[in-house]
C-alpha positions in Angstrom: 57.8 13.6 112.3 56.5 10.1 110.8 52.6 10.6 111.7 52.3 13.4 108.7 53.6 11.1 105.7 51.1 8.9 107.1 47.9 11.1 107.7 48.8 12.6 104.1 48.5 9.3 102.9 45.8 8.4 104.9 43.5 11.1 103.5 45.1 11.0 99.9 43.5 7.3 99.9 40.4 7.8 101.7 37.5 7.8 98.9 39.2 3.9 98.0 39.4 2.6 101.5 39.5 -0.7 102.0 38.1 -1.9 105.7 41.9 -2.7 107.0 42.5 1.0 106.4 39.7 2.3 107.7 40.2 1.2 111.3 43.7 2.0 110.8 42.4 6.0 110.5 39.3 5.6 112.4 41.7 4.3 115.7 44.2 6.8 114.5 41.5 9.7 115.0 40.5 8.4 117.9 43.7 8.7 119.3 44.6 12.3 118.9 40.9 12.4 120.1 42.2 11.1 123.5 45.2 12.9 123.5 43.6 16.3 123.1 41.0 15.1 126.1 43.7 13.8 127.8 42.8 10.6 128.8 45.0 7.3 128.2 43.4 3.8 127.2 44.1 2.8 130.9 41.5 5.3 131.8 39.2 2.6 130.5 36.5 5.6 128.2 34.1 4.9 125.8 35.0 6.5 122.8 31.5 8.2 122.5 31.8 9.8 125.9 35.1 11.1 124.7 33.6 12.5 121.5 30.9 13.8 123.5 32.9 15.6 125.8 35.1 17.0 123.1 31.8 17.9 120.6 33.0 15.8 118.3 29.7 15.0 116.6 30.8 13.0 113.5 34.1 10.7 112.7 35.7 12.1 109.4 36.7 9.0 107.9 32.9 8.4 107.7 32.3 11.5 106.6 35.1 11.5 103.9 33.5 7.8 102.6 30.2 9.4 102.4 31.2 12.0 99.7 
């Protein structure tokens, strides 16, 4: 599968993030966020109400950038 190379990557990188990569990984999370609530963008949700729904209290790429 061609997501793990990527994620490996991804996290491998993470404390030298520059911003392009960051959304890349931030919208990356958010989609297996959405997948695992199983709603689709043409559901129109707010990512927040899907994190809240989940308990998903924190992003990790913020939380990876922090340490």
């Amino acid at each position: 599968m061609a997501i793990f190379p990527l994620v490996v990557e991804l996290l491998y990188n993470a404390w030298m993030m520059k911003e392009e990569l960051n959304w890349k990984l931030l919208g990356f999370e958010m989609s297996v966020l959405r997948c695992i609530a199983g709603v689709t963008h043409s559901d129109r949700c707010r990512n927040t109400d899907i994190r809240l729904e989940l308990g998903v209290t924190r992003d990790e790429v913020n939380h990876v950038r922090a340490k």
